[in-house]
N, CA, C and O atoms as CSV, one atom per row, in Angstrom:
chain,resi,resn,atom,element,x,y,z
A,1,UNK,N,N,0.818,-1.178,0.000
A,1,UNK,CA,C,0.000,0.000,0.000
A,1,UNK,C,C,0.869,1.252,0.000
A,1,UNK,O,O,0.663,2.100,-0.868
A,2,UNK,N,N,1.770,1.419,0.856
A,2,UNK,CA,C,2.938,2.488,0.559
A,2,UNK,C,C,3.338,2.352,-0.491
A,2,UNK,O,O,3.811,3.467,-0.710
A,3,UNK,N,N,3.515,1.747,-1.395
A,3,UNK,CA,C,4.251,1.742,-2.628
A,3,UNK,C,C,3.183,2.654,-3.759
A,3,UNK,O,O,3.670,3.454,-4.559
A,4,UNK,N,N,2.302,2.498,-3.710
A,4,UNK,CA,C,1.241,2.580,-4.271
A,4,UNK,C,C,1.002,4.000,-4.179
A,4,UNK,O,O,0.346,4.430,-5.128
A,5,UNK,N,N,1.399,5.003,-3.166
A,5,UNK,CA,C,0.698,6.541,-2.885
A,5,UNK,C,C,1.327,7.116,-3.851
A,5,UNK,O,O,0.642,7.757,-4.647
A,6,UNK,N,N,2.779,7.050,-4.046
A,6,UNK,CA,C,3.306,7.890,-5.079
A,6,UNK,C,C,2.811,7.986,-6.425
A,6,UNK,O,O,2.852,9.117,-6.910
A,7,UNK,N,N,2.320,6.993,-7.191
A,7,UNK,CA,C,2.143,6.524,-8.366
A,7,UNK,C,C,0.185,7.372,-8.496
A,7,UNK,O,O,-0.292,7.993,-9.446
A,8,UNK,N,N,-0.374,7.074,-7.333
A,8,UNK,CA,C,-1.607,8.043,-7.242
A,8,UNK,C,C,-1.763,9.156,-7.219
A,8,UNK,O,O,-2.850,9.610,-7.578
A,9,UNK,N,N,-0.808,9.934,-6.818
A,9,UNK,CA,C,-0.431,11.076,-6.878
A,9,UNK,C,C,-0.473,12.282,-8.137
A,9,UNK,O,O,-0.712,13.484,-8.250
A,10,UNK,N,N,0.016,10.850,-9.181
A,10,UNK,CA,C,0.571,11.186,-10.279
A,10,UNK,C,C,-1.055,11.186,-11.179
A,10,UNK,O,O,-1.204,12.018,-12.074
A,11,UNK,N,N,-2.084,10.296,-10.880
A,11,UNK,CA,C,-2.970,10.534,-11.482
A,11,UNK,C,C,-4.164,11.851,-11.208
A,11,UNK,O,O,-5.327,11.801,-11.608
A,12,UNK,N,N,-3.471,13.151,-10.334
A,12,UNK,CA,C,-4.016,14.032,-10.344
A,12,UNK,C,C,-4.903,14.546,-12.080
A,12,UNK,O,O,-4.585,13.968,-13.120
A,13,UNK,N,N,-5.770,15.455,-12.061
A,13,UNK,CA,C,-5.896,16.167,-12.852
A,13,UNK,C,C,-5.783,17.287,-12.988
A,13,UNK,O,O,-6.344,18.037,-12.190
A,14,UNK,N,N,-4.837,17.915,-14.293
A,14,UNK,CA,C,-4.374,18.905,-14.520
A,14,UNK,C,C,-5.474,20.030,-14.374
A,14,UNK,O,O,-6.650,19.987,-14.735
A,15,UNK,N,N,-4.453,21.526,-13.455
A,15,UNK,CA,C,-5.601,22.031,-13.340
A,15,UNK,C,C,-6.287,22.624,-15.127
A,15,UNK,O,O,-5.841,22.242,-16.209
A,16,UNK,N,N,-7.554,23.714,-14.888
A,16,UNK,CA,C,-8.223,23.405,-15.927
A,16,UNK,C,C,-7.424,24.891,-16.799
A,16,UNK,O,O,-6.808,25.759,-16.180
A,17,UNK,N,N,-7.610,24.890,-18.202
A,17,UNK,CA,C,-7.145,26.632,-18.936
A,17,UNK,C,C,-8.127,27.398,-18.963
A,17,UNK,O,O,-9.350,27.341,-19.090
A,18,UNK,N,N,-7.095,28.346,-18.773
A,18,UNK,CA,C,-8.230,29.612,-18.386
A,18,UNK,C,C,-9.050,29.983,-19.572
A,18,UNK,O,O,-8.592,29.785,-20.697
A,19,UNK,N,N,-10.352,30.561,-19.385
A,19,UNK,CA,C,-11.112,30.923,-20.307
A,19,UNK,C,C,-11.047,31.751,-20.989
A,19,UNK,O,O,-10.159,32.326,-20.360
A,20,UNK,N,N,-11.260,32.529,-21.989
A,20,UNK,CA,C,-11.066,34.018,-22.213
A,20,UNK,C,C,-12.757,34.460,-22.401
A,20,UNK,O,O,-13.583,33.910,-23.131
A,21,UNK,N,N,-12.916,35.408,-21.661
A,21,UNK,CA,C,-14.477,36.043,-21.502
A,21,UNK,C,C,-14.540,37.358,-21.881
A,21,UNK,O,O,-14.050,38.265,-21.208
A,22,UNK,N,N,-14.879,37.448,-22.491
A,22,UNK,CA,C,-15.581,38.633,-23.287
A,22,UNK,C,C,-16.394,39.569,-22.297
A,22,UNK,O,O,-17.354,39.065,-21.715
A,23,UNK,N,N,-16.053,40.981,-22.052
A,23,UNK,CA,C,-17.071,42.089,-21.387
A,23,UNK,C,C,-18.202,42.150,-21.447
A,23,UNK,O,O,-18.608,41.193,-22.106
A,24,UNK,N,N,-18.964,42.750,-21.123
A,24,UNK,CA,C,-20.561,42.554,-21.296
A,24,UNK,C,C,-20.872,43.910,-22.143
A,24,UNK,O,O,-20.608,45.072,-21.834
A,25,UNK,N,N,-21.326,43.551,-22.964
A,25,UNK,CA,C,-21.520,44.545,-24.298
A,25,UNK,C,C,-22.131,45.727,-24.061
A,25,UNK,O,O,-23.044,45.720,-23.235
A,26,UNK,N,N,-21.776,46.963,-24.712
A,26,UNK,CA,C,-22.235,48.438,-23.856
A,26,UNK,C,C,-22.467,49.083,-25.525
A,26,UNK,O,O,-22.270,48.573,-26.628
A,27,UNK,N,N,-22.857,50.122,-25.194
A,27,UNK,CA,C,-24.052,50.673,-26.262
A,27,UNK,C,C,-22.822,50.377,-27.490
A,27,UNK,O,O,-21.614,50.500,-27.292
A,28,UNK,N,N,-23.508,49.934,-28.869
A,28,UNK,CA,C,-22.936,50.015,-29.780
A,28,UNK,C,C,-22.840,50.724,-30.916
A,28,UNK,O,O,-23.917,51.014,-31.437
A,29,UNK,N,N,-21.662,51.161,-31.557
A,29,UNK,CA,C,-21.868,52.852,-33.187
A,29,UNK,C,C,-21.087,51.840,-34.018
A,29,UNK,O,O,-20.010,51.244,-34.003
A,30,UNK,N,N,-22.151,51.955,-34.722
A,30,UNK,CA,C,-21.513,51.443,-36.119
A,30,UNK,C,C,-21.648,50.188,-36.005
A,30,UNK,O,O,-20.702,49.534,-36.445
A,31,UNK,N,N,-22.906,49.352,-35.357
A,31,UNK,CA,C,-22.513,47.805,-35.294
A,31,UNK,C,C,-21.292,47.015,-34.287
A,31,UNK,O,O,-21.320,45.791,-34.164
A,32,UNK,N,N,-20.545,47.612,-33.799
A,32,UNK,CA,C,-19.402,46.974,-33.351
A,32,UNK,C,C,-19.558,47.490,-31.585
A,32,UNK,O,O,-19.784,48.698,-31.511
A,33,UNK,N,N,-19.496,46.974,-30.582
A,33,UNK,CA,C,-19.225,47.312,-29.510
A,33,UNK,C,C,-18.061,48.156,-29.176
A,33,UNK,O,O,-16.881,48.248,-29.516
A,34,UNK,N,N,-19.216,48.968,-28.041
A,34,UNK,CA,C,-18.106,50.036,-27.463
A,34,UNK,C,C,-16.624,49.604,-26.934
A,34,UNK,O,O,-16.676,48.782,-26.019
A,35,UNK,N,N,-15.233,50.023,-27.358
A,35,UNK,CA,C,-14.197,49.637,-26.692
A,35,UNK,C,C,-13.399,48.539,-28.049
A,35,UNK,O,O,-12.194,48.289,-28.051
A,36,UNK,N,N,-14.314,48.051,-29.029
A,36,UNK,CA,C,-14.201,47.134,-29.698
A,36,UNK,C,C,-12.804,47.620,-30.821
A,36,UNK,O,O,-12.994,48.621,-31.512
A,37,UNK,N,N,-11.561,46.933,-30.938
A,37,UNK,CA,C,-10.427,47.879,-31.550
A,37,UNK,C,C,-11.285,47.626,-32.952
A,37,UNK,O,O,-12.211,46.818,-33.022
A,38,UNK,N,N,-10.821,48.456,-34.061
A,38,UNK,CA,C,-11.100,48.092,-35.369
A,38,UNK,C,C,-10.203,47.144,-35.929
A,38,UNK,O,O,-9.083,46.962,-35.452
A,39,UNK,N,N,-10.848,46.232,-37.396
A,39,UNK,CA,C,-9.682,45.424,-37.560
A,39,UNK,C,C,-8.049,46.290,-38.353
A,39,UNK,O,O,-6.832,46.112,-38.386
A,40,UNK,N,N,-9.270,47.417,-38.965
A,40,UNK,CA,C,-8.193,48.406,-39.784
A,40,UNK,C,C,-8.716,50.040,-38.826
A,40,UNK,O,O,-9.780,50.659,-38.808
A,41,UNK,N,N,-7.731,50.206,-38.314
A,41,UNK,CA,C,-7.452,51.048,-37.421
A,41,UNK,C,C,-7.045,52.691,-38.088
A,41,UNK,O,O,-6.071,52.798,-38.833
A,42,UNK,N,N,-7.637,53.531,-37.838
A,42,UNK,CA,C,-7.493,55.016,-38.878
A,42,UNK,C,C,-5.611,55.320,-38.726
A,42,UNK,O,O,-5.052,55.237,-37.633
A,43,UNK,N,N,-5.138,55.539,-39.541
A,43,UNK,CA,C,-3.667,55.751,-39.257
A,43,UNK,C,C,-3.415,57.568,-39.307
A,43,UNK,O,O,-3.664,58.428,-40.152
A,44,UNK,N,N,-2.860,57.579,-38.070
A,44,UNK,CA,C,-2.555,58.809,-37.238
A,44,UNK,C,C,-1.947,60.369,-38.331
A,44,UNK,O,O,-1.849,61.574,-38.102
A,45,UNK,N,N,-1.588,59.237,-39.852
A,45,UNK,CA,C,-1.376,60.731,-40.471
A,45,UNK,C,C,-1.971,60.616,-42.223
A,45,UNK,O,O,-3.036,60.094,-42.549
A,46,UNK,N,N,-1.218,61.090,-42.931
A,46,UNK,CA,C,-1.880,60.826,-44.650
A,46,UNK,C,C,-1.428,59.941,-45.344
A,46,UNK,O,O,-1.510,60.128,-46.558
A,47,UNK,N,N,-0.673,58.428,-44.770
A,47,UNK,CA,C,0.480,58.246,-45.778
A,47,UNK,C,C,-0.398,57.494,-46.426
A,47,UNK,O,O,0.153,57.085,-47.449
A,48,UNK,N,N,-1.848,56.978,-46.320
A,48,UNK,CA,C,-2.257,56.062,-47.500
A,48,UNK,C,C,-3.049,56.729,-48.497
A,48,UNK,O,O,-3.511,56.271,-49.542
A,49,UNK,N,N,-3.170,58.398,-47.791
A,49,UNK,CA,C,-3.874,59.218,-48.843
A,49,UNK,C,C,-2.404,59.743,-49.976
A,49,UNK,O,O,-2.434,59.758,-51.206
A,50,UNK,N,N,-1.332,60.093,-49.163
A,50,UNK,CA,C,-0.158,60.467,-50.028
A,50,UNK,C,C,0.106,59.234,-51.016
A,50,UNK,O,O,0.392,59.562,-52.167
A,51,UNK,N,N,0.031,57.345,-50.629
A,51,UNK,CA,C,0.069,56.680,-51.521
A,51,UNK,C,C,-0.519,56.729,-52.668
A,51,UNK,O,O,-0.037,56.739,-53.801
A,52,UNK,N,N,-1.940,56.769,-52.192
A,52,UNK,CA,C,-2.722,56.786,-53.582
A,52,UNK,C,C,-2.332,57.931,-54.665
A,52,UNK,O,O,-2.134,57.665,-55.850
A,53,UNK,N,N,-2.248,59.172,-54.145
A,53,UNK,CA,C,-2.051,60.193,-54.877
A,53,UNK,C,C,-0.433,60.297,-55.604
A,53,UNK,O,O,-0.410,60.825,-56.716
A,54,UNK,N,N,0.692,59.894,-55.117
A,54,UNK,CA,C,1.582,59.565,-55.530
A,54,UNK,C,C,1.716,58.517,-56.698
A,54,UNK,O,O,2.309,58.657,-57.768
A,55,UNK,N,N,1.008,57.425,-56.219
A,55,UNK,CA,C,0.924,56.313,-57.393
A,55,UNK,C,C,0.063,56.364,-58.373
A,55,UNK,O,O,0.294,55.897,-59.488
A,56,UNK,N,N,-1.179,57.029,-57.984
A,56,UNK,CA,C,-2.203,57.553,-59.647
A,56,UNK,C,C,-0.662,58.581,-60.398
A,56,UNK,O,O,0.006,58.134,-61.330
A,57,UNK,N,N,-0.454,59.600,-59.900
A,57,UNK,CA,C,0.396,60.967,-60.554
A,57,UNK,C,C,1.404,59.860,-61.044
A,57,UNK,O,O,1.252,59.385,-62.170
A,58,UNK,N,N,2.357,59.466,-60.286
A,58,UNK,CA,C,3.170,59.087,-61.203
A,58,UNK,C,C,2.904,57.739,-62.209
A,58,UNK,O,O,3.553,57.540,-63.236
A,59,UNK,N,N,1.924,56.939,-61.757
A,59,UNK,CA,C,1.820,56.101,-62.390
A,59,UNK,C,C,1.187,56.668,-63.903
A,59,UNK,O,O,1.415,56.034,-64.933
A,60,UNK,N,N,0.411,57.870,-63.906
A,60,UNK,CA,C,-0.231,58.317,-65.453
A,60,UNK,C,C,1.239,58.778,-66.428
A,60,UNK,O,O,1.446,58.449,-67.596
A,61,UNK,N,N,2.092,59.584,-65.586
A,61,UNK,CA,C,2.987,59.947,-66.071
A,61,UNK,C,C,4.453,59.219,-66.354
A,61,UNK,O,O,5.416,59.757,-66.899
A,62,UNK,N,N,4.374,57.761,-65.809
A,62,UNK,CA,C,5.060,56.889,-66.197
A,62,UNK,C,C,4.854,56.645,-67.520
A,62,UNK,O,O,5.694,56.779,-68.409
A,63,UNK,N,N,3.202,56.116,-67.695
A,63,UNK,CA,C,2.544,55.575,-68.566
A,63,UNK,C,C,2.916,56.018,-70.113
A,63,UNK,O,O,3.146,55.389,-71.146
A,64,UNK,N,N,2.855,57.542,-69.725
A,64,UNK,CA,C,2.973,58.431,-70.835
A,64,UNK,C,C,4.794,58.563,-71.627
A,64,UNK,O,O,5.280,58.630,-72.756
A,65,UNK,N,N,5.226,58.542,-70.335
A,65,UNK,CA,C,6.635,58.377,-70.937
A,65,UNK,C,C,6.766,57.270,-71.614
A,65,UNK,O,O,7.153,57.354,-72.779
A,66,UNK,N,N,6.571,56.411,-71.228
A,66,UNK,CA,C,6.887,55.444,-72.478
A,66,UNK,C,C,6.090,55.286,-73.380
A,66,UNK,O,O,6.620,54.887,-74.417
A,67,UNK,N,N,4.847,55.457,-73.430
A,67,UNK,CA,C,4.226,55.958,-74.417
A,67,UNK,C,C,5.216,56.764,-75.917
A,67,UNK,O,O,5.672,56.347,-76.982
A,68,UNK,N,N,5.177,57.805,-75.350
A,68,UNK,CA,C,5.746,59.106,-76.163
A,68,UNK,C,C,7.244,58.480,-76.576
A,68,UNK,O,O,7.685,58.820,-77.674
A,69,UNK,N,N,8.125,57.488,-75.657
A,69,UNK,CA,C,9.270,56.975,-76.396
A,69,UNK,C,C,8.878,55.269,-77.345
A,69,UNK,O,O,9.592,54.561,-78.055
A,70,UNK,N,N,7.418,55.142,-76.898
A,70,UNK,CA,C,7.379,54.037,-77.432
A,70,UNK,C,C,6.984,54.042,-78.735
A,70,UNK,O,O,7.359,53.033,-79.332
A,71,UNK,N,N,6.136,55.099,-79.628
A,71,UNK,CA,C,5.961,55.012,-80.436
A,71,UNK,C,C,6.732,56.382,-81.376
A,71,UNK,O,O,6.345,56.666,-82.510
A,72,UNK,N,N,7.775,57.071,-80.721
A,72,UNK,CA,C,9.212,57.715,-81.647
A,72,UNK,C,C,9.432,56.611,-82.669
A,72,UNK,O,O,9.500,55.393,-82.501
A,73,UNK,N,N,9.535,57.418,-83.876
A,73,UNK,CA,C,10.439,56.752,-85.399
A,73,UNK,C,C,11.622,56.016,-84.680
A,73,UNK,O,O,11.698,54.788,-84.717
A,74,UNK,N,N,12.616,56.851,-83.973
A,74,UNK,CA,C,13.777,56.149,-83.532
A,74,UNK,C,C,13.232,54.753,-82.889
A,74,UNK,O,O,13.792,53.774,-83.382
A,75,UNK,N,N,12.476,54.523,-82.117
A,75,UNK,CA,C,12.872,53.619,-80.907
A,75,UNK,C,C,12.812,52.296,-81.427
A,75,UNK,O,O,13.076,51.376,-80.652
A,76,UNK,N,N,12.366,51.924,-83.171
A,76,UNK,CA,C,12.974,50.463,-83.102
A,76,UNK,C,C,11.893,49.762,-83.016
A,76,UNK,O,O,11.864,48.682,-83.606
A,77,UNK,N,N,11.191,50.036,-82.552
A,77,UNK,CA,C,10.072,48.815,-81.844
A,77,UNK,C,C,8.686,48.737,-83.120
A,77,UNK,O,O,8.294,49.792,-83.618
A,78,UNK,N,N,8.352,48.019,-83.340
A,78,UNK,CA,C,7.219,48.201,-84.600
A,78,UNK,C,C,6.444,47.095,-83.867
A,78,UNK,O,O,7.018,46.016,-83.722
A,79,UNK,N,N,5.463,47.218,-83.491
A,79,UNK,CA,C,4.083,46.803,-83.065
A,79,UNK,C,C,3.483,47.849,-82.123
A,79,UNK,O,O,3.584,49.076,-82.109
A,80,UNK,N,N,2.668,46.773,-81.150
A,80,UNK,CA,C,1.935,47.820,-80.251
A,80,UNK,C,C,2.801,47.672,-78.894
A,80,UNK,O,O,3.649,46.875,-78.492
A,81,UNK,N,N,2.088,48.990,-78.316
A,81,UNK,CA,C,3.140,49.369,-77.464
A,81,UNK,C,C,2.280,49.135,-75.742
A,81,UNK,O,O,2.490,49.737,-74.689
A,82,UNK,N,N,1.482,48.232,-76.000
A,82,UNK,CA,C,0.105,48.429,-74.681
A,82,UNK,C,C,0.865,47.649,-73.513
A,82,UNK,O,O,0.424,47.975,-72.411
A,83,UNK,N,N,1.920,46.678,-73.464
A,83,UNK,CA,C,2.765,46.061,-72.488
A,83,UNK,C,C,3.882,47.119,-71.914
A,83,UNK,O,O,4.314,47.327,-70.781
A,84,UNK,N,N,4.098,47.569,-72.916
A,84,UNK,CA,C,5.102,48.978,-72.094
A,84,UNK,C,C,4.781,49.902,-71.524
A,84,UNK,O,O,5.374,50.372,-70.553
A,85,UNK,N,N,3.625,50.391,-72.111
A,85,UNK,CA,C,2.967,51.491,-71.355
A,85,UNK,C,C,2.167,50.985,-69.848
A,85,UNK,O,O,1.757,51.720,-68.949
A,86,UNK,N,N,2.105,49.333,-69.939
A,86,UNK,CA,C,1.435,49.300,-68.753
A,86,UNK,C,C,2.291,48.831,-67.640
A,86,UNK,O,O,2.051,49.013,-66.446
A,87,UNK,N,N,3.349,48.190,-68.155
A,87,UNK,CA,C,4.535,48.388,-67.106
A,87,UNK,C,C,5.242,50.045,-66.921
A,87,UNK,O,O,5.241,50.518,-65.785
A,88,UNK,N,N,5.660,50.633,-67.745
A,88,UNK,CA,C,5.655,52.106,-67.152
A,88,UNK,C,C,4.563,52.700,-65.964
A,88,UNK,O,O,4.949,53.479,-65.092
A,89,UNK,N,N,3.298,52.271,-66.047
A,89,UNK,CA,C,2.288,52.643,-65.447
A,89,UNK,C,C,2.313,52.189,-64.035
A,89,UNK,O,O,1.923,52.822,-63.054
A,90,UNK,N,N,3.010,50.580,-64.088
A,90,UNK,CA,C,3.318,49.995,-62.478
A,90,UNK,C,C,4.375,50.450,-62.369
A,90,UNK,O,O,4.327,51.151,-61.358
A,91,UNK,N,N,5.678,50.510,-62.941
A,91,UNK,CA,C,6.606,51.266,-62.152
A,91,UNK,C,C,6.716,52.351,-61.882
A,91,UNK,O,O,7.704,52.521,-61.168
A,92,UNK,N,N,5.985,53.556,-62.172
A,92,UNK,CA,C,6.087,54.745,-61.738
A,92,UNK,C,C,5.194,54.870,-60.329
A,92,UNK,O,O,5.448,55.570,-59.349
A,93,UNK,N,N,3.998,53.910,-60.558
A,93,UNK,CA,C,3.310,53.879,-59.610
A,93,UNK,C,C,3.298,53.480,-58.187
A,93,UNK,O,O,2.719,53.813,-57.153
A,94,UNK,N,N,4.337,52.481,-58.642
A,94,UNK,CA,C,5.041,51.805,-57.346
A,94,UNK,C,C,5.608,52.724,-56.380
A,94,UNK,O,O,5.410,52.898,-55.178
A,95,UNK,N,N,6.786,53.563,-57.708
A,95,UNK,CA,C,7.554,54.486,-56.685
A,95,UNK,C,C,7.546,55.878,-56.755
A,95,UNK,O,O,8.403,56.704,-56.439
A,96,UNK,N,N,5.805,56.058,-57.485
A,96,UNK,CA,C,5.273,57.316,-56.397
A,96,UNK,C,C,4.508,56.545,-55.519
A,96,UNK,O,O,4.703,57.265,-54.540
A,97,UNK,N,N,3.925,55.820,-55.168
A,97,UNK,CA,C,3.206,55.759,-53.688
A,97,UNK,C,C,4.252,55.198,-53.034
A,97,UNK,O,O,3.685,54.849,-51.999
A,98,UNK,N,N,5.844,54.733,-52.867
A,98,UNK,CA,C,6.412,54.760,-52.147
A,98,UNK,C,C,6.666,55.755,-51.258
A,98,UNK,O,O,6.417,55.807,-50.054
A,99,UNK,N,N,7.545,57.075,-52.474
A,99,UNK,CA,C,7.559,58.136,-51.962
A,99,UNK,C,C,6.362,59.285,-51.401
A,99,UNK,O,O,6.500,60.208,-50.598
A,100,UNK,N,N,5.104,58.812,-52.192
A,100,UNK,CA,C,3.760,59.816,-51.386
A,100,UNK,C,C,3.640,59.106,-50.525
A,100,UNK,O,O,2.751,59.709,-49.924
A,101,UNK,N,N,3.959,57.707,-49.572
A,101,UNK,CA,C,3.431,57.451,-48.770
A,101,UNK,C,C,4.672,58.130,-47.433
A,101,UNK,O,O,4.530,58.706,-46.355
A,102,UNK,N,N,5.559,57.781,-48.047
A,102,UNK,CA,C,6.751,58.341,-47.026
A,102,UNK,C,C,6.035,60.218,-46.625
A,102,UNK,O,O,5.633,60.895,-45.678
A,103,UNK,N,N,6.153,60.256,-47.358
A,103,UNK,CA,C,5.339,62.034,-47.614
A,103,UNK,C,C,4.307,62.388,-46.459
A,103,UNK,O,O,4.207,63.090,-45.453
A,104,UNK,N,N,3.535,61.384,-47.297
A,104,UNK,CA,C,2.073,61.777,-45.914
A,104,UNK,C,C,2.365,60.968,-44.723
A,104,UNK,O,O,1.611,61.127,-43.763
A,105,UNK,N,N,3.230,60.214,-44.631
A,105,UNK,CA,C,3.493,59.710,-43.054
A,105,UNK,C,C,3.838,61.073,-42.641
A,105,UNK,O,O,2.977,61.369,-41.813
A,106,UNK,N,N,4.653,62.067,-42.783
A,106,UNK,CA,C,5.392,62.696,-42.251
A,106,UNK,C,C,4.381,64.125,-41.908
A,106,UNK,O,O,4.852,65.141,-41.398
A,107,UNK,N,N,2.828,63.962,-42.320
A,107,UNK,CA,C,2.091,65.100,-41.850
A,107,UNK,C,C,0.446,64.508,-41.111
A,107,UNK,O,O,-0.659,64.141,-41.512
A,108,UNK,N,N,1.316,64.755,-39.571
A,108,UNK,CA,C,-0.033,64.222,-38.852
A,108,UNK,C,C,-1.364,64.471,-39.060
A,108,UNK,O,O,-1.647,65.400,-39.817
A,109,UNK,N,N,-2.280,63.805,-38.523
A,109,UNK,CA,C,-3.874,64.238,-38.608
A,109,UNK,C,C,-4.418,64.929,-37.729
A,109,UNK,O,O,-3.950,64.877,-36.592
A,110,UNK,N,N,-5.097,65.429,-37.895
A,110,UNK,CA,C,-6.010,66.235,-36.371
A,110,UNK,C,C,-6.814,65.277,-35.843
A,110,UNK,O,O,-7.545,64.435,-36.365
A,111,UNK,N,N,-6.557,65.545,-34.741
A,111,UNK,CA,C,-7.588,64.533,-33.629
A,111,UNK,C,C,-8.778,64.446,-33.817
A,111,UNK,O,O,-9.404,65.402,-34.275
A,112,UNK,N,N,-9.468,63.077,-33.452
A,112,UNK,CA,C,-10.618,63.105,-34.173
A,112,UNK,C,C,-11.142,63.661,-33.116
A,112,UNK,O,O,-10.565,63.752,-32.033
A,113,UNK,N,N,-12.373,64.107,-33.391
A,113,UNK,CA,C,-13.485,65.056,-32.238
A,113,UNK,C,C,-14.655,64.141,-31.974
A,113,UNK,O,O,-15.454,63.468,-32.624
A,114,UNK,N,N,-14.396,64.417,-30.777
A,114,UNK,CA,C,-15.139,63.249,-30.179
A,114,UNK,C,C,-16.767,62.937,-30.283
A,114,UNK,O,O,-17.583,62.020,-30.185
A,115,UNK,N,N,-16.623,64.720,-30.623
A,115,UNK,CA,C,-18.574,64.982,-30.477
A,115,UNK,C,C,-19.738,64.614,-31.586
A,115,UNK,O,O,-20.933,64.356,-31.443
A,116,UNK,N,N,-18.667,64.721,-33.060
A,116,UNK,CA,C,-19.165,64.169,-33.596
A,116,UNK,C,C,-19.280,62.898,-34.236
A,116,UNK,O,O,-18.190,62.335,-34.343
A,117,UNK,N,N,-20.659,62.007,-34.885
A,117,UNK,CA,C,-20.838,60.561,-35.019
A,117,UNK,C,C,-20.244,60.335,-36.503
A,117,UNK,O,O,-20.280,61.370,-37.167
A,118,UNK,N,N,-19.842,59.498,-37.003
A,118,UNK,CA,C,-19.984,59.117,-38.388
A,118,UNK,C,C,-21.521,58.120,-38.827
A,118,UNK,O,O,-21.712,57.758,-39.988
């Protein structure tokens, strides 16, 4: 029977994992409970408004540059030119919304006001 206590011991059960419980839900705007983070969260300055605007601008004016060298007498090339112009169009675009995004990171937003709802 002494031999026996240690080995019983061992058939404890582990204690239990903790739960995770959720607050008790308080008035809700916009569908989502109060306190509730967003999944996409407003970012504190312009850089995804400077992206967009960086990458439309330069991306039209990529477009166009090769455009305007794609169909020059000089440049050699005799067909159509709709693959160049649309890679000009992603690479300019790329790296203006690189640089418009760097841009508008660098000019904060005004605080949102509390008083009014969307």
């Amino acid at each position: 029977m002494l031999l026996a206590v240690p080995s019983v011991g061992a058939q404890r059960l582990a204690p239990a994992l903790p739960e995770f419980r959720t607050a008790a839900l308080q008035s809700s705007v916009g569908g989502l409970p109060a306190g509730t983070p967003a999944l996409f969260p407003r970012a504190p300055d312009y850089r995804w408004e400077g992206f967009g605007i960086g990458a439309g601008i330069t991306g039209i004016l990529g477009a166009g540059l090769v455009y305007a060298f794609c169909t020059d007498s000089d440049s050699g090339r005799h067909g159509s030119c709709v693959f160049p112009v649309l890679e000009g169009a992603v690479a300019g675009g790329v790296i203006g919304g690189v640089i418009g995004g760097f841009i508008g990171a660098t000019i904060p937003k005004a605080p949102a006001d509390s008083t009014t709802q969307r």
